[in-house]
C-alpha positions as CSV (number, residue, x, y, z in Angstrom):
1,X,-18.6,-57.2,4.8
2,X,-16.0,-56.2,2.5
3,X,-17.6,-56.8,-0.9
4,X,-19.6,-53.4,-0.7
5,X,-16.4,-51.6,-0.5
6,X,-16.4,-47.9,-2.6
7,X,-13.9,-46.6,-4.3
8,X,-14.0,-42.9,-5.6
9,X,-11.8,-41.0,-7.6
10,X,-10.4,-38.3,-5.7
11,X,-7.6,-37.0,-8.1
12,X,-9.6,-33.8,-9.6
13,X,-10.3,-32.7,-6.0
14,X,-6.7,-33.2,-5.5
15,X,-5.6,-31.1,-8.3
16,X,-7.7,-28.3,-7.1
17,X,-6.4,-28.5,-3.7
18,X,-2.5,-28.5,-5.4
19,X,-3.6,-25.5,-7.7
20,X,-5.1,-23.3,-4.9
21,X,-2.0,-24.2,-2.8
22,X,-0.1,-22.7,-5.7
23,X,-1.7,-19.7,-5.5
24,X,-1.8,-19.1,-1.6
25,X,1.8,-19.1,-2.3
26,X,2.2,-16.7,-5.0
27,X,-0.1,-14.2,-2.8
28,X,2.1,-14.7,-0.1
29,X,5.5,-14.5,-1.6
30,X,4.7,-11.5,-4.3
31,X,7.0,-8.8,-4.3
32,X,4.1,-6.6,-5.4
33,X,1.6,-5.5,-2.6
34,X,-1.8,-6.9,-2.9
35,X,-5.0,-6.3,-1.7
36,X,-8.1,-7.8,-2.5
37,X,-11.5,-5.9,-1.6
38,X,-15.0,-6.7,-2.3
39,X,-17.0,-4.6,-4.2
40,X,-18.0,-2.3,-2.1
41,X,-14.7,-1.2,-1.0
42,X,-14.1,-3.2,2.3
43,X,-10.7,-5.0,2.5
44,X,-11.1,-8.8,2.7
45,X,-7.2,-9.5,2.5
46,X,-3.9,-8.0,2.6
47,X,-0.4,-10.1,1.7
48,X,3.0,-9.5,3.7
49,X,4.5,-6.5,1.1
50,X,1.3,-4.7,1.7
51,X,2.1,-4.8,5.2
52,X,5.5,-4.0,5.0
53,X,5.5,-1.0,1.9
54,X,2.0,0.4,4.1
55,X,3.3,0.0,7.7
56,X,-0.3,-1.3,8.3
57,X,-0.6,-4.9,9.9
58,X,-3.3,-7.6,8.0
59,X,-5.6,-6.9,11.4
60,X,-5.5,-3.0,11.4
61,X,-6.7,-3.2,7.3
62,X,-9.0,-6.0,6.9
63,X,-12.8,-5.1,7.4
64,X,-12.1,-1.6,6.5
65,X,-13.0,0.8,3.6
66,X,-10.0,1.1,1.2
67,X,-10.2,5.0,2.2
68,X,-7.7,3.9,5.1
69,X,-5.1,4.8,2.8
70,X,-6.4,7.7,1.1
71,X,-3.6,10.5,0.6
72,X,-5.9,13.5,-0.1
73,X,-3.7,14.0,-3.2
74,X,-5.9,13.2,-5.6
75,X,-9.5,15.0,-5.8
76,X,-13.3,13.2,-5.4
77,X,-13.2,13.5,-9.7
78,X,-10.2,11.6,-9.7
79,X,-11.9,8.6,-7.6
80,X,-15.1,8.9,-9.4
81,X,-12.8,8.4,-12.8
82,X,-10.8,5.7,-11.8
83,X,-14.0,3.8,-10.3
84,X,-16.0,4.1,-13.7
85,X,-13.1,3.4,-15.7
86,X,-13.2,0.4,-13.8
87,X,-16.7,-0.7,-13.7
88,X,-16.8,-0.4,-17.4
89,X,-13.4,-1.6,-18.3
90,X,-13.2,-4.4,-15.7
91,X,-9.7,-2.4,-15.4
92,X,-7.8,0.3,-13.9
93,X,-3.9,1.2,-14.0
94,X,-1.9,4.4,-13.1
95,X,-0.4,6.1,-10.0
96,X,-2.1,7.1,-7.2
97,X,-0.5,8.8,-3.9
98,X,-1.2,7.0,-0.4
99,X,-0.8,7.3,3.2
100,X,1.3,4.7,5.1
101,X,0.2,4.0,8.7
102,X,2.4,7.1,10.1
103,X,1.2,9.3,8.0
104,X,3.8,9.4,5.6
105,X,2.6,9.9,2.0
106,X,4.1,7.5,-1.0
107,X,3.3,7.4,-4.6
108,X,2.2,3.9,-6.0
109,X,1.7,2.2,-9.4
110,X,-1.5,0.6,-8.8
111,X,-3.4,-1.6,-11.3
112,X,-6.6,-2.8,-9.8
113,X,-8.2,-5.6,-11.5
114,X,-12.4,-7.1,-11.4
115,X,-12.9,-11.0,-10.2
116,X,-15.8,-12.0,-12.0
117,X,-18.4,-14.9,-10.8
118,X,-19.5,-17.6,-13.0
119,X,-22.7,-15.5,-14.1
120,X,-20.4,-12.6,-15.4
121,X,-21.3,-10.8,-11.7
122,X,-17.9,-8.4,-10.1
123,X,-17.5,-10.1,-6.4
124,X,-14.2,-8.8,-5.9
125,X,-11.6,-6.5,-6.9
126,X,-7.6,-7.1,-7.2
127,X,-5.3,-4.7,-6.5
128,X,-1.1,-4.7,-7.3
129,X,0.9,-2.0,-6.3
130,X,3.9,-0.9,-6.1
131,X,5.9,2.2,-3.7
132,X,7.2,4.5,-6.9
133,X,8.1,7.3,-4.0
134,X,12.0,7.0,-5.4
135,X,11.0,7.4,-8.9
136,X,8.8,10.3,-8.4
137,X,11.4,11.9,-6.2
138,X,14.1,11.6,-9.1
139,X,11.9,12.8,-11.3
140,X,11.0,15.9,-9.5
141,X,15.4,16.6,-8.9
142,X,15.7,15.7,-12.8
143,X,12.7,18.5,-13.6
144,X,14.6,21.0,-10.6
145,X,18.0,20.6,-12.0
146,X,16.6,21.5,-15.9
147,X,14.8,24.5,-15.0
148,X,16.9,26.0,-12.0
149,X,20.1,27.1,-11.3
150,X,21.8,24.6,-9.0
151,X,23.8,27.6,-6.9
152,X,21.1,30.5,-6.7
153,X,17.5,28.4,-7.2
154,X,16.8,31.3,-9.7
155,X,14.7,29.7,-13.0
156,X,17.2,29.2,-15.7
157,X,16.8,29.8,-19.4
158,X,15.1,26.6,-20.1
159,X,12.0,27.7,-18.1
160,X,12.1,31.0,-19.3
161,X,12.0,29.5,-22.9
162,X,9.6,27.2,-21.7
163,X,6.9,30.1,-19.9
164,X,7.6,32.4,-22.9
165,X,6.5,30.0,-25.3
166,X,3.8,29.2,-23.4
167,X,2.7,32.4,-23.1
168,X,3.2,33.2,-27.2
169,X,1.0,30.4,-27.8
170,X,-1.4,31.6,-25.5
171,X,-1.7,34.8,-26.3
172,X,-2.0,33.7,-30.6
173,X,-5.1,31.1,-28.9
174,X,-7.0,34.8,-27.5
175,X,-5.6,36.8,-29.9
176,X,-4.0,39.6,-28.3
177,X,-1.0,41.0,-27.2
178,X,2.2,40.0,-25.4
């Protein structure tokens, strides 16, 4: 009997589905790594420039503590900062120094990012990074070539201007002599 035939609109279901595609897609195409965590830390997923700037496959990383790619760079204080920072901000951005899967260490620009529930709870964190190794490496030859001598290595009258200052403003601070 066809005259108790249902029709149902469909099209807002559809739109979702469409819109979630979307977003699969951007996750998986970023240039920027990405990691999403829960809130306690554990890595629920990874996309493919994660993989490839951490050397770390999606199966070696999810289900672990984001500790995998702690550096030992940065101090417990920093952490601790970064982590109430975030918890009150719903925000955190700077660089941080990693470990890739050999070993090697790499600076990153990390922004990480609170994913909030409908009742205002955190389930999730977001985090973008990006390797800054070359950057920080250019930075460091840029300070070397402005405060060394190129042939001997020797400090060069820029740091020596630079220390003696230092030290004249020190020693006006405690008031004795130099």
């Amino acid at each position: 009997d066809v005259s108790r035939l249902v029709i149902k609109d469909i099209s807002a279901r559809k739109k979702s589905e469409e819109k979630l595609e979307l977003l699969a897609s951007v996750f998986k195409s970023a240039g920027e790594a990405i990691m999403i965590t829960d809130t306690d830390g554990i890595i629920k997923d990874v996309n493919f420039a994660f993989c490839t700037t951490t050397g770390y496959s999606k199966e070696d990383v999810v289900g672990k503590k984001t500790n995998i790619l702690n550096s030992g760079k940065q101090d417990k204080q920093y952490y601790k900062i970064m982590w109430e920072t975030l918890k009150e901000t719903g925000s955190w951005n700077g660089e941080i120094w990693s470990k890739r899967k050999n070993g090697e260490i790499f600076a990153e620009l990390l922004m990480i990012n609170t994913v909030f529930d409908e009742q205002g709870n955190a389930n999730h964190f977001i985090a973008l990074f990006s390797d800054i190794t070359n950057i920080k490496n250019y930075e460091k030859s840029l300070e070397n070539m402005a405060n060394y001598d190129q042939l001997t290595k020797l400090p060069n009258r820029v740091l020596l201007a630079d220390r003696l200052l230092n030290n004249i403003a020190q020693t006006k601070r405690n008031k004795k002599n130099l």
